[in-house]
Biotite code that builds the C-alpha atoms (Angstrom):
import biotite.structure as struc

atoms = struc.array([
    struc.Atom([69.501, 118.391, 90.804], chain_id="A", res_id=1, res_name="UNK", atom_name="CA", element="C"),
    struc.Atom([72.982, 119.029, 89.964], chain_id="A", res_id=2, res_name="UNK", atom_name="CA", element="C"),
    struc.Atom([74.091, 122.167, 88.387], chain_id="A", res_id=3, res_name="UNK", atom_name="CA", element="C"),
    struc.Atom([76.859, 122.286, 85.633], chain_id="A", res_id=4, res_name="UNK", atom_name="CA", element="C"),
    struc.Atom([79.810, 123.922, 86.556], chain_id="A", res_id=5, res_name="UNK", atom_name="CA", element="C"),
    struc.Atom([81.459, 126.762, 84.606], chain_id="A", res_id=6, res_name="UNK", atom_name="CA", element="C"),
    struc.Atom([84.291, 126.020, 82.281], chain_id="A", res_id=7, res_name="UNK", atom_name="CA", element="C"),
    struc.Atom([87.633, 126.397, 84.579], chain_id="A", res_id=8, res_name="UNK", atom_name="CA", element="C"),
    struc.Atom([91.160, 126.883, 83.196], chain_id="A", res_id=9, res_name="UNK", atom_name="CA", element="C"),
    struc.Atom([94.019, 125.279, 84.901], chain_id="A", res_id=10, res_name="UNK", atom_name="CA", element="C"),
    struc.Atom([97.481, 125.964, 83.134], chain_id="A", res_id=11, res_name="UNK", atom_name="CA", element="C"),
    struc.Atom([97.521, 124.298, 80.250], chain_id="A", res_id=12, res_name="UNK", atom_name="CA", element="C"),
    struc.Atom([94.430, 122.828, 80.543], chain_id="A", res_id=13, res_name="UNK", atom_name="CA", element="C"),
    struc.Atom([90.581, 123.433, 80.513], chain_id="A", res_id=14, res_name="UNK", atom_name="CA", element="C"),
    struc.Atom([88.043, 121.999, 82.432], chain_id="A", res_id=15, res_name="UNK", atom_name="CA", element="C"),
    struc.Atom([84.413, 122.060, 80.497], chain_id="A", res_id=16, res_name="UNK", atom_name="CA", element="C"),
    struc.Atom([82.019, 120.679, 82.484], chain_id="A", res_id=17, res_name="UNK", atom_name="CA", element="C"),
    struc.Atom([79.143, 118.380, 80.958], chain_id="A", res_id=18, res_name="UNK", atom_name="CA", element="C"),
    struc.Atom([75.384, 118.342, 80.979], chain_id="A", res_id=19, res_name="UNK", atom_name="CA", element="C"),
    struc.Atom([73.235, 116.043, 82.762], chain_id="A", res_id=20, res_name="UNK", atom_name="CA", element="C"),
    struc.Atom([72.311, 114.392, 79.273], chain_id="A", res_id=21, res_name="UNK", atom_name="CA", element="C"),
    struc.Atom([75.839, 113.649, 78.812], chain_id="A", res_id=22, res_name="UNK", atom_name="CA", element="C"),
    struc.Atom([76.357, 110.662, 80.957], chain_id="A", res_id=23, res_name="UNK", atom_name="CA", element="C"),
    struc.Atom([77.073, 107.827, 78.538], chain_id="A", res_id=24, res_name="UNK", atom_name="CA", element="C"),
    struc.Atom([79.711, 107.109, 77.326], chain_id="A", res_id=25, res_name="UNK", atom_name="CA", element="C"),
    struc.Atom([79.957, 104.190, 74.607], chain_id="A", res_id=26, res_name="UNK", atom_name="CA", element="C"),
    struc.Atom([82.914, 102.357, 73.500], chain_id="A", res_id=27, res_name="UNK", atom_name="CA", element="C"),
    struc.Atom([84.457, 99.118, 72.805], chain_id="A", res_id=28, res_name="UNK", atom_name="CA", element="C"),
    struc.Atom([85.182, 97.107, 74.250], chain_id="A", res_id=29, res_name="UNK", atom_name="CA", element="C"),
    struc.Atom([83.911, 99.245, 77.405], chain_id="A", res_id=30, res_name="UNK", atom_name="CA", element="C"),
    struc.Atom([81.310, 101.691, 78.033], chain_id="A", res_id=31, res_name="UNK", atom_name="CA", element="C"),
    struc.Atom([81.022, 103.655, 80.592], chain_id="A", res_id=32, res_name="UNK", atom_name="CA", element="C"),
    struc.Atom([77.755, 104.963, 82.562], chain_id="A", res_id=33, res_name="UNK", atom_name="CA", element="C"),
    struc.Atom([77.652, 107.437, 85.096], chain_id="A", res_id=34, res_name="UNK", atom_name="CA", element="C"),
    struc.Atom([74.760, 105.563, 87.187], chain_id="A", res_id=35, res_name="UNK", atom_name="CA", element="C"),
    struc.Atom([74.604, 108.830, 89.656], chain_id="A", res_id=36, res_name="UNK", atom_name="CA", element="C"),
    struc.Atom([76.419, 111.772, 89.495], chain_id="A", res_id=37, res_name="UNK", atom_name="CA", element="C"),
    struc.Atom([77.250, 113.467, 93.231], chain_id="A", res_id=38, res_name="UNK", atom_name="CA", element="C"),
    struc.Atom([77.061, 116.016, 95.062], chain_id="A", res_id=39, res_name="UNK", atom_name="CA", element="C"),
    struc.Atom([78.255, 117.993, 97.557], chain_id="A", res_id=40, res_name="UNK", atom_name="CA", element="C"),
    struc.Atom([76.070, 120.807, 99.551], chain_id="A", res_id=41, res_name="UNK", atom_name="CA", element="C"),
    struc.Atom([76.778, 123.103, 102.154], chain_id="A", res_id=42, res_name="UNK", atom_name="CA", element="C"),
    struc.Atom([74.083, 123.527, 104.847], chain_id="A", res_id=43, res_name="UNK", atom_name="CA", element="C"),
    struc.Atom([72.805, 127.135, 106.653], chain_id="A", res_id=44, res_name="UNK", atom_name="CA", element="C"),
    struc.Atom([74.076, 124.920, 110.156], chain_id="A", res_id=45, res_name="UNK", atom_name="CA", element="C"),
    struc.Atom([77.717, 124.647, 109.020], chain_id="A", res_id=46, res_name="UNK", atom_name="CA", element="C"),
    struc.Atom([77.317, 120.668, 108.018], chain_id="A", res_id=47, res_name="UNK", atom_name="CA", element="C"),
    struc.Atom([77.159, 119.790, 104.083], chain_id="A", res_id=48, res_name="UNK", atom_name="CA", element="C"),
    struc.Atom([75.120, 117.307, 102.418], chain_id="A", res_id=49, res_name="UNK", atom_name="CA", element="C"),
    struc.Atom([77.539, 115.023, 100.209], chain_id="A", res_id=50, res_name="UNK", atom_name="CA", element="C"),
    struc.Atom([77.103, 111.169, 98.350], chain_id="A", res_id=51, res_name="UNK", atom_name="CA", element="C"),
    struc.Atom([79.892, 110.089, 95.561], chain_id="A", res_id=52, res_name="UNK", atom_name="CA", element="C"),
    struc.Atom([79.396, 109.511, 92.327], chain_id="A", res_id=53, res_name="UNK", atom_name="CA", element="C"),
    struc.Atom([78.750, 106.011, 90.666], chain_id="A", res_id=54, res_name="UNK", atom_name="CA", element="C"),
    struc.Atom([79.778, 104.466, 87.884], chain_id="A", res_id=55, res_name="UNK", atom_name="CA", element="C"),
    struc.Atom([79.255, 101.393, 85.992], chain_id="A", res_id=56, res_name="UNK", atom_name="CA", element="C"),
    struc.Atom([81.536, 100.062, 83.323], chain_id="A", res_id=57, res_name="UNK", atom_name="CA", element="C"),
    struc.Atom([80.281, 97.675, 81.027], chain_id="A", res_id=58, res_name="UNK", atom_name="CA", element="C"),
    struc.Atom([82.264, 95.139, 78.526], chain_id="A", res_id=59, res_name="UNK", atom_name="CA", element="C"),
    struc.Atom([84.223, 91.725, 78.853], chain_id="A", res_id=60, res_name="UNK", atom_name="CA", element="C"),
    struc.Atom([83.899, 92.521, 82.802], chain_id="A", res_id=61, res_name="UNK", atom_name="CA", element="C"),
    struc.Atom([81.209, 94.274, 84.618], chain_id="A", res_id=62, res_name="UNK", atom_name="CA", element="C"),
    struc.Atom([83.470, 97.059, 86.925], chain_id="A", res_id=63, res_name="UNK", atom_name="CA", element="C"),
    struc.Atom([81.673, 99.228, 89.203], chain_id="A", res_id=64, res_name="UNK", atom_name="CA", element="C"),
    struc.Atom([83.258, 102.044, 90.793], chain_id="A", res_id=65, res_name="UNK", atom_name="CA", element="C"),
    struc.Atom([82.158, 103.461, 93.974], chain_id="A", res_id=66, res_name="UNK", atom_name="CA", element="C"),
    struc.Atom([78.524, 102.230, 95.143], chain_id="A", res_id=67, res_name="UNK", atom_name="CA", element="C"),
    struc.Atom([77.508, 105.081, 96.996], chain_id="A", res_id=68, res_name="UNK", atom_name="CA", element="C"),
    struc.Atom([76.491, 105.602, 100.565], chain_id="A", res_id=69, res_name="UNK", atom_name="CA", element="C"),
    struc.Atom([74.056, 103.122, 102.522], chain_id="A", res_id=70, res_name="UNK", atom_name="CA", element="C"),
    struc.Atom([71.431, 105.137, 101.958], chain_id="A", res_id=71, res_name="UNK", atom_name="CA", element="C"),
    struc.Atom([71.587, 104.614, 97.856], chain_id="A", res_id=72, res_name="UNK", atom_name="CA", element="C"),
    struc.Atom([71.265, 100.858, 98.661], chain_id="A", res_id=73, res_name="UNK", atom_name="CA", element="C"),
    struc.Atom([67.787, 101.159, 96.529], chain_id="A", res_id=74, res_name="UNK", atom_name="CA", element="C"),
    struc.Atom([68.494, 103.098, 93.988], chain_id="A", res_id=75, res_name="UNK", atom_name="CA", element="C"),
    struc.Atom([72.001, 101.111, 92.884], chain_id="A", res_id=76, res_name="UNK", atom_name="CA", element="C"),
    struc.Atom([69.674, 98.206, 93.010], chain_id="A", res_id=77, res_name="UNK", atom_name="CA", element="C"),
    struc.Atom([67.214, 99.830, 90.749], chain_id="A", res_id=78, res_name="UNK", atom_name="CA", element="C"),
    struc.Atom([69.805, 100.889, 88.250], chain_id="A", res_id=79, res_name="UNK", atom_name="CA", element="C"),
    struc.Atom([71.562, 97.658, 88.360], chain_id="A", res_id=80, res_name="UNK", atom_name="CA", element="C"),
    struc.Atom([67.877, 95.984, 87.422], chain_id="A", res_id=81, res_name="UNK", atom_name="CA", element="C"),
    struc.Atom([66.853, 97.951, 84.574], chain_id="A", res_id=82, res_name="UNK", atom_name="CA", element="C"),
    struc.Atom([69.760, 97.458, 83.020], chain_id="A", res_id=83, res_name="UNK", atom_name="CA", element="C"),
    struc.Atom([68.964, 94.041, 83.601], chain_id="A", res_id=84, res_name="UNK", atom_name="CA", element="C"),
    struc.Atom([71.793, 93.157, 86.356], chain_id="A", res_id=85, res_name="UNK", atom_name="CA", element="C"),
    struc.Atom([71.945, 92.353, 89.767], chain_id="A", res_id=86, res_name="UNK", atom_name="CA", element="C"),
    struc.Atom([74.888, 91.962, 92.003], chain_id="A", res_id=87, res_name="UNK", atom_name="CA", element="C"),
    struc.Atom([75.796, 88.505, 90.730], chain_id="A", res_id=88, res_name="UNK", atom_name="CA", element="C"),
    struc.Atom([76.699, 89.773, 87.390], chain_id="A", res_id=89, res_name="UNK", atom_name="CA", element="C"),
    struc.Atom([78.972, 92.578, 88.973], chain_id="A", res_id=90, res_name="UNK", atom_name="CA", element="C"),
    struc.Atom([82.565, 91.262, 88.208], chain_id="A", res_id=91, res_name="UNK", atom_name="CA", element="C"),
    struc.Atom([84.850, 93.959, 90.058], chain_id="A", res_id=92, res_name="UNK", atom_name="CA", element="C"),
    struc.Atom([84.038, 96.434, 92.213], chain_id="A", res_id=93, res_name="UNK", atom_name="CA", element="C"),
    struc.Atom([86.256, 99.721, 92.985], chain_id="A", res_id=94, res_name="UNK", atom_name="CA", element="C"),
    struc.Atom([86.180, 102.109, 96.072], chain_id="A", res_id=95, res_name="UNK", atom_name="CA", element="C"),
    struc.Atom([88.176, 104.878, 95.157], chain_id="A", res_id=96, res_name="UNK", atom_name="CA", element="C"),
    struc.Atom([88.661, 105.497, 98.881], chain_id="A", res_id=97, res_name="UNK", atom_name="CA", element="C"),
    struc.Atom([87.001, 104.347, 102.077], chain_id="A", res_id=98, res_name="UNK", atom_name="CA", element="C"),
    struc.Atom([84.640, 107.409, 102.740], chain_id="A", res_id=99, res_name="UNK", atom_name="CA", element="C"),
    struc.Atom([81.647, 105.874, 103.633], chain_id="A", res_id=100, res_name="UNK", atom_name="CA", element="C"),
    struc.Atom([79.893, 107.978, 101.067], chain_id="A", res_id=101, res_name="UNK", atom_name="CA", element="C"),
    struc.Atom([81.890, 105.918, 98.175], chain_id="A", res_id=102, res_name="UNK", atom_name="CA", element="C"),
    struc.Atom([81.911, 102.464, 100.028], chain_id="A", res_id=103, res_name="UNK", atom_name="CA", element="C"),
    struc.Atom([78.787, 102.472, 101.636], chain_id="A", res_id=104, res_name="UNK", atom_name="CA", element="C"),
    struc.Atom([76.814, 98.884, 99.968], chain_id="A", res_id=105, res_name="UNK", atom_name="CA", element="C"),
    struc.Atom([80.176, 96.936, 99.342], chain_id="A", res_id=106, res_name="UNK", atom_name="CA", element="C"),
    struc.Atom([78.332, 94.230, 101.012], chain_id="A", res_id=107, res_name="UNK", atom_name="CA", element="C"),
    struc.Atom([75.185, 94.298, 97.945], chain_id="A", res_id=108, res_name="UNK", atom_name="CA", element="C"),
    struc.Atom([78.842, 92.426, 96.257], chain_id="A", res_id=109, res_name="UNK", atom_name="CA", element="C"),
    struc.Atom([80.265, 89.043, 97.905], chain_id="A", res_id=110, res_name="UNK", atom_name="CA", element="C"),
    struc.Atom([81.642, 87.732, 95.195], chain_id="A", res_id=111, res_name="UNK", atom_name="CA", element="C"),
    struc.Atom([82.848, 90.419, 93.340], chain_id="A", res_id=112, res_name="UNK", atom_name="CA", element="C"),
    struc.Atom([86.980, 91.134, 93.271], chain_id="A", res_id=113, res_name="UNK", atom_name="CA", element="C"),
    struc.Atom([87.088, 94.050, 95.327], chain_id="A", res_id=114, res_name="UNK", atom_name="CA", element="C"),
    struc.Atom([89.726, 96.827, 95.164], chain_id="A", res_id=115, res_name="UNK", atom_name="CA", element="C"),
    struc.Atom([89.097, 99.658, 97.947], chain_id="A", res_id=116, res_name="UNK", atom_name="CA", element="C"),
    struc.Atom([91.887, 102.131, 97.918], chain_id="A", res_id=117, res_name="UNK", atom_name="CA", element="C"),
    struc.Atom([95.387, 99.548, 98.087], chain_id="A", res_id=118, res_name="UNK", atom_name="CA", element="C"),
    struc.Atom([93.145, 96.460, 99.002], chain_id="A", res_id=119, res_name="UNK", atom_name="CA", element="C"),
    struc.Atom([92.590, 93.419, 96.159], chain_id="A", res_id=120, res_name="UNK", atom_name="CA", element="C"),
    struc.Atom([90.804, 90.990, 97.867], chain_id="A", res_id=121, res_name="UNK", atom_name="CA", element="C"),
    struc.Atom([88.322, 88.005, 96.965], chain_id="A", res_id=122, res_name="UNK", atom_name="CA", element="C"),
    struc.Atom([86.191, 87.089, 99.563], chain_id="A", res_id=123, res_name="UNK", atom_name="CA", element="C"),
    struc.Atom([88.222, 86.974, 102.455], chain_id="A", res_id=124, res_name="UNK", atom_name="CA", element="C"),
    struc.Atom([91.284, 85.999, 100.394], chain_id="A", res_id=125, res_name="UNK", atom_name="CA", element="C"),
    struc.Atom([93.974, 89.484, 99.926], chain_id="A", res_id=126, res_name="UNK", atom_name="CA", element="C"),
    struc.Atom([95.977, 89.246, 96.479], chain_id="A", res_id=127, res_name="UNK", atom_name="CA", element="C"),
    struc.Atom([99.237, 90.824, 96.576], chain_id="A", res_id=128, res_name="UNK", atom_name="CA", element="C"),
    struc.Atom([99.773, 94.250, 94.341], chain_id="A", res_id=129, res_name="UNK", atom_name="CA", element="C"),
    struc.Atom([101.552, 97.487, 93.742], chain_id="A", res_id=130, res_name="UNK", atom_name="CA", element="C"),
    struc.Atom([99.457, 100.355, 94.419], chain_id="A", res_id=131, res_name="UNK", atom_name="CA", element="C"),
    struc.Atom([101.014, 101.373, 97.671], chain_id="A", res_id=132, res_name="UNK", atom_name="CA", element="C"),
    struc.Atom([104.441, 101.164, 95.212], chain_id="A", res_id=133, res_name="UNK", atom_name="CA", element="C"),
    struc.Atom([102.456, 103.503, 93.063], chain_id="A", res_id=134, res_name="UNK", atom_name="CA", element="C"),
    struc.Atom([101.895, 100.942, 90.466], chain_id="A", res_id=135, res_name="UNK", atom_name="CA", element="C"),
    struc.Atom([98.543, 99.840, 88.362], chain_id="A", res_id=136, res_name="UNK", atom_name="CA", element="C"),
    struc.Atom([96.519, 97.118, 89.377], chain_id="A", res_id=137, res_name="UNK", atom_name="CA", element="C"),
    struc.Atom([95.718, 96.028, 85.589], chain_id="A", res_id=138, res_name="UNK", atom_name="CA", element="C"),
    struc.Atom([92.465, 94.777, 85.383], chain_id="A", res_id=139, res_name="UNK", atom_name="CA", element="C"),
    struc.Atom([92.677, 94.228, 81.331], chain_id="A", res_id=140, res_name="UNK", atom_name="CA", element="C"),
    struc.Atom([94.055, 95.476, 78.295], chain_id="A", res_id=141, res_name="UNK", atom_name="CA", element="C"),
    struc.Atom([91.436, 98.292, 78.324], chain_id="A", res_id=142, res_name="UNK", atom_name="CA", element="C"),
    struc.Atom([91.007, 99.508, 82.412], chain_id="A", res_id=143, res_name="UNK", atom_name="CA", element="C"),
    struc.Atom([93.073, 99.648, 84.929], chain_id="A", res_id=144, res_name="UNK", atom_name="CA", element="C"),
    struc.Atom([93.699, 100.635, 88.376], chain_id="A", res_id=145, res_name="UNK", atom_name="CA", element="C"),
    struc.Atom([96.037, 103.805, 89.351], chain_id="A", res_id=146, res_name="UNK", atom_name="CA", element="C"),
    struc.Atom([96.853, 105.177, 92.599], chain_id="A", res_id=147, res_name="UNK", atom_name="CA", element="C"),
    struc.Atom([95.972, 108.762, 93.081], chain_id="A", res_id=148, res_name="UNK", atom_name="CA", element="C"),
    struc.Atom([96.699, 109.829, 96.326], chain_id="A", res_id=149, res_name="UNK", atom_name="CA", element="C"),
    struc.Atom([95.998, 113.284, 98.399], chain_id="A", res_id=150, res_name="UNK", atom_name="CA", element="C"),
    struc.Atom([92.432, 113.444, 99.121], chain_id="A", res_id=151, res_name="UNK", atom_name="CA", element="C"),
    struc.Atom([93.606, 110.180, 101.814], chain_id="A", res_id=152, res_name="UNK", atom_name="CA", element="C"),
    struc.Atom([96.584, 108.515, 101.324], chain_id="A", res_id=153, res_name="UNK", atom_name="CA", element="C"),
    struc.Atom([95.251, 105.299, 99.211], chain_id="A", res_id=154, res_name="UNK", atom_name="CA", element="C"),
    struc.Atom([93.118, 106.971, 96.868], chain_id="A", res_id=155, res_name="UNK", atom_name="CA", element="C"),
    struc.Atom([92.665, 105.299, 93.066], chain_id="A", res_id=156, res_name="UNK", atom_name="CA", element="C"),
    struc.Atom([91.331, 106.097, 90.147], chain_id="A", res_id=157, res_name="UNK", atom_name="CA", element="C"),
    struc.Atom([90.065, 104.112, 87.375], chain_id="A", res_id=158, res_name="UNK", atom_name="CA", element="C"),
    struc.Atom([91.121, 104.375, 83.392], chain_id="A", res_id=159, res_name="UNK", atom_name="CA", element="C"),
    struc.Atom([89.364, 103.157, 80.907], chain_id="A", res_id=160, res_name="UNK", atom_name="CA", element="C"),
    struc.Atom([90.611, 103.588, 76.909], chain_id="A", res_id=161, res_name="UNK", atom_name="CA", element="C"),
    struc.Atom([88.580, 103.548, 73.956], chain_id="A", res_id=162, res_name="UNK", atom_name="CA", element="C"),
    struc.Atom([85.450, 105.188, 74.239], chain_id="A", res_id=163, res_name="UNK", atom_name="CA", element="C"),
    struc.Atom([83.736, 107.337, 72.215], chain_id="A", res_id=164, res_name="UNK", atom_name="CA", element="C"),
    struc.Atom([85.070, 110.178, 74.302], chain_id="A", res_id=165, res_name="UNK", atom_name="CA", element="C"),
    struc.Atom([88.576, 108.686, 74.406], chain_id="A", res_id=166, res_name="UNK", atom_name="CA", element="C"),
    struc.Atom([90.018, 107.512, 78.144], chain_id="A", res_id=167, res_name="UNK", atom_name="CA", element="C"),
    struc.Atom([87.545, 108.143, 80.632], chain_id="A", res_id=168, res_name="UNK", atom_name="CA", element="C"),
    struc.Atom([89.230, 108.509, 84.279], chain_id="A", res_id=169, res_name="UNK", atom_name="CA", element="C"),
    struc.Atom([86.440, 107.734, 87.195], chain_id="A", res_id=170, res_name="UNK", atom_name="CA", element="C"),
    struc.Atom([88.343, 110.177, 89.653], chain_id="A", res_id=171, res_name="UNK", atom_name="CA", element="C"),
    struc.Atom([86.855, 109.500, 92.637], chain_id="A", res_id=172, res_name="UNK", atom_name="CA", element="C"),
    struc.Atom([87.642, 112.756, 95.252], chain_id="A", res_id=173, res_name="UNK", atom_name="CA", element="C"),
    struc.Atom([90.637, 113.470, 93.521], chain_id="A", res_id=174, res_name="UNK", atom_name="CA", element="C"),
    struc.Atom([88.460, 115.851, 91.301], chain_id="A", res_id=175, res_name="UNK", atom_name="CA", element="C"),
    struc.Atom([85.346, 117.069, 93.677], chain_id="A", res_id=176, res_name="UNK", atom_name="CA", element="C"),
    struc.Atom([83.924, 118.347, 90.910], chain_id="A", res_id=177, res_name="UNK", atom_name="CA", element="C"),
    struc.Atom([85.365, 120.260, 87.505], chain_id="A", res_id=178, res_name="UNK", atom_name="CA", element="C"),
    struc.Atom([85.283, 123.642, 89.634], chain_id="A", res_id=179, res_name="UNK", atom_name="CA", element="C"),
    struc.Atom([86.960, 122.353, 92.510], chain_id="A", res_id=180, res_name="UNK", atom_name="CA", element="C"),
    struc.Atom([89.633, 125.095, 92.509], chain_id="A", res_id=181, res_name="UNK", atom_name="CA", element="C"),
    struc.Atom([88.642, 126.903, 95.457], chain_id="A", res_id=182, res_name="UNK", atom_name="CA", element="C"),
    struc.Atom([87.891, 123.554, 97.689], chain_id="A", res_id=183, res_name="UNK", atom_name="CA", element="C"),
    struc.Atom([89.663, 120.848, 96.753], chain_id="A", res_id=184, res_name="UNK", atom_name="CA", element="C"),
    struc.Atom([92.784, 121.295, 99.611], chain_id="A", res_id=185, res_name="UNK", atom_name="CA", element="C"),
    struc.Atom([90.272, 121.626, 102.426], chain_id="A", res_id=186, res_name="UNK", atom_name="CA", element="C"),
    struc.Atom([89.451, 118.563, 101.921], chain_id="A", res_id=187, res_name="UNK", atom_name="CA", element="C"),
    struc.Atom([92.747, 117.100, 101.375], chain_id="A", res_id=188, res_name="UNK", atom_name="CA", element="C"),
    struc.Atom([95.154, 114.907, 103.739], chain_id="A", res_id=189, res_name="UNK", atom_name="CA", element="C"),
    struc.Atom([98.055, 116.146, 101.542], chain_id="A", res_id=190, res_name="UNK", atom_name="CA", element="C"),
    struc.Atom([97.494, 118.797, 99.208], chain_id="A", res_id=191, res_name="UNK", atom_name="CA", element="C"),
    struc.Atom([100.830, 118.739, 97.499], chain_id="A", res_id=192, res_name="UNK", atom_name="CA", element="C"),
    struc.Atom([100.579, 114.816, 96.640], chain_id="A", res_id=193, res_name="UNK", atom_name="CA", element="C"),
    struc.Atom([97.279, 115.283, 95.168], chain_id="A", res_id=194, res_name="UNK", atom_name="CA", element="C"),
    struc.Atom([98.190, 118.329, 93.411], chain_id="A", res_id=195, res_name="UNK", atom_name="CA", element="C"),
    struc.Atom([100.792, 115.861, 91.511], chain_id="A", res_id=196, res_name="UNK", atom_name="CA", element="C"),
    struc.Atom([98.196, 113.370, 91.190], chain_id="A", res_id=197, res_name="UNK", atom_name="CA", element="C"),
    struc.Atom([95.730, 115.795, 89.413], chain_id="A", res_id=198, res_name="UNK", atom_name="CA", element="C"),
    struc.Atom([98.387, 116.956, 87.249], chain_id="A", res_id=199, res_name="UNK", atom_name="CA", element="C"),
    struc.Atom([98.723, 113.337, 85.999], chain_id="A", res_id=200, res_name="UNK", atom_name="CA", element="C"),
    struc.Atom([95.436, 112.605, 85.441], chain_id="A", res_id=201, res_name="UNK", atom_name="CA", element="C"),
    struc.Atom([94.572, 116.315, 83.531], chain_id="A", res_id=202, res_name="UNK", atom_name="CA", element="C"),
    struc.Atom([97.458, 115.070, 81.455], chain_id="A", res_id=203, res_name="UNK", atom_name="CA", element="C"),
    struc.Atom([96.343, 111.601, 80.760], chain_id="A", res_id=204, res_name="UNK", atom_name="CA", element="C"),
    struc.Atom([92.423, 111.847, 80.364], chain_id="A", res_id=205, res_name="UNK", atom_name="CA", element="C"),
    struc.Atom([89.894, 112.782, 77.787], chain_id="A", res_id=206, res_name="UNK", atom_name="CA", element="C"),
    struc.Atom([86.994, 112.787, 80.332], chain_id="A", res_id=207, res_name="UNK", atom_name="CA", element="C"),
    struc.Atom([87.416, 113.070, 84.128], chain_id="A", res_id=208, res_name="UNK", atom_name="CA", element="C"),
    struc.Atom([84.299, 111.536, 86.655], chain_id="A", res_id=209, res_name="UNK", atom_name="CA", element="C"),
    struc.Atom([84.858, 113.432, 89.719], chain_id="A", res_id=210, res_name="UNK", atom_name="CA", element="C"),
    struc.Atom([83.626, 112.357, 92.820], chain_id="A", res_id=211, res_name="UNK", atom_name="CA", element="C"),
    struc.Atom([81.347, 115.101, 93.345], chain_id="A", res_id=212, res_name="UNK", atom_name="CA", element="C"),
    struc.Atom([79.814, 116.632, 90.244], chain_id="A", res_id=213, res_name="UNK", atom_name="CA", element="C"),
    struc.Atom([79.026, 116.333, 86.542], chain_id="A", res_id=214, res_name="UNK", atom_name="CA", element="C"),
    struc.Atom([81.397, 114.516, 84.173], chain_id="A", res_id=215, res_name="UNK", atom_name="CA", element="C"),
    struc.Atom([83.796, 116.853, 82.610], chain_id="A", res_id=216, res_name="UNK", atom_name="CA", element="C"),
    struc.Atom([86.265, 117.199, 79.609], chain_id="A", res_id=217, res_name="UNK", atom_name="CA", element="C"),
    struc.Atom([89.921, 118.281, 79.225], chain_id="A", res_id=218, res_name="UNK", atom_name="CA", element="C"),
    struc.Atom([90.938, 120.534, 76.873], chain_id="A", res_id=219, res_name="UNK", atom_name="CA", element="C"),
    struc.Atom([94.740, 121.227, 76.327], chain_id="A", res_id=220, res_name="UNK", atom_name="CA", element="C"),
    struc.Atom([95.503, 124.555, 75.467], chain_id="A", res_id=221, res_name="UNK", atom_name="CA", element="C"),
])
C-alpha cells in the first residue's frame, strides 16, 4: 500500500500530495489514469524494493507511459483488459528512461511507436527528432514529449493539457515521489540538470505523476 506523502514546500511552490482515490483524471480530449502508482522501499539488508509508476492516457491515441518491470507483465495485462484493451489497441508507448523498472514489458507492444528516453522508433525503423536538442517530440495538439534530464541523461516526461485537473505531467524519476526532497540527488546522474528540469516542470504543471509515489498537485504560492 502506498502512503500519501506530506504536503512539501519548494520556493514558490507547494507540493500536496494525493490520495489513492484520486487517480483519474478526466478530460478531453485525453484522460489520464494512473494504472499503478510506485513505490520505492528501503530494506533492513541495505537493498530497496522499487517498480515505476504506470500510466495510461486515453483519447484520439492510446499513450502509455512506462509499463513497469517484468514482473507486472500480469497485472498491465489485467488492467489493459478490463478496460477492455489489449496491446493491439496501445498506439504509443513512452519509457521515461531505460530503468528496467519503467521499461520492463516493452515487448507486450510490437507495434506500438515507441519513445524510450531520445529513441522514436517503429518496429525496427528509428525516426529522426529533437530531444537530445532539448526539443518536444509532439505527439498531438494535446500531449507531447519533453526532455527532462538528471535522473540519467535522456530522461522525458510526458504533458498532457486539458484535463479536469489542468496539464498533467507523467514525470517519470524526475519526481520520485512529491517528498522527494531529501532523496532525489542520490539517485541522480546530474543533480544540477535535473534540478533545472524540476524547476520547469513545477512551473509548467497542474498535476505531477512521479515515478515513485502518489500523484501530486502544485500549488504556487
Amino acid at each position: 500500500m502506498t502512503v500519501p506523502d506530506r504536503t512539501v514546500s519548494s520556493g514558490l511552490y507547494q507540493r500536496v500530495c494525493l490520495s489513492e482515490t484520486q487517480l483519474e483524471f478526466p478530460g478531453l480530449p485525453y484522460s489520464v489514469s494512473v494504472l499503478k502508482p510506485g513505490f520505492c522501499l528501503p530494506q533492513s539488508d541495505g537493498t530497496f524494493r522499487a517498480d515505476g509508476t504506470i500510466t495510461l492516457l486515453t483519447g484520439p491515441r492510446t499513450v502509455l507511459v512506462d509499463t513497469g518491470g517484468p514482473w507486472d507483465r500480469d497485472f498491465l495485462l489485467q488492467s489493459l483488459g478490463d478496460r477492455g484493451m489489449g496491446p493491439g489497441d496501445i498506439n504509443v508507448v513512452v519509457g521515461t528512461h531505460g530503468h528496467s523498472d519503467h521499461v520492463g514489458n516493452l515487448n507486450l507492444f510490437p507495434s506500438a511507436l515507441m519513445i524510450v528516453g531520445h529513441d522514436v522508433s517503429e518496429g525496427d525503423r528509428y525516426r529522426p527528432n529533437r530531444l537530445a536538442e532539448g526539443h518536444a517530440f509532439i505527439i498531438d495538439e494535446h500531449v507531447s514529449v519533453h526532455p527532462s534530464p538528471g535522473h540519467t541523461g535522456q530522461d522525458v516526461s510526458v504533458q498532457v493539457r486539458g484535463t479536469s485537473a489542468g496539464t498533467v505531467l507523467i514525470a517519470g524519476d524526475l519526481f520520485e515521489s512529491s517528498s522527494d526532497d531529501n532523496t532525489w540527488r542520490n539517485l541522480s546522474l546530474n543533480p544540477a540538470v535535473q534540478e533545472v528540469s524540476r524547476q520547469n516542470a513545477l512551473q509548467a504543471a497542474n498535476i505531477i505523476i512521479p515515478g515513485h509515489g502518489l500523484p501530486f498537485r502544485v500549488v504556487r504560492n
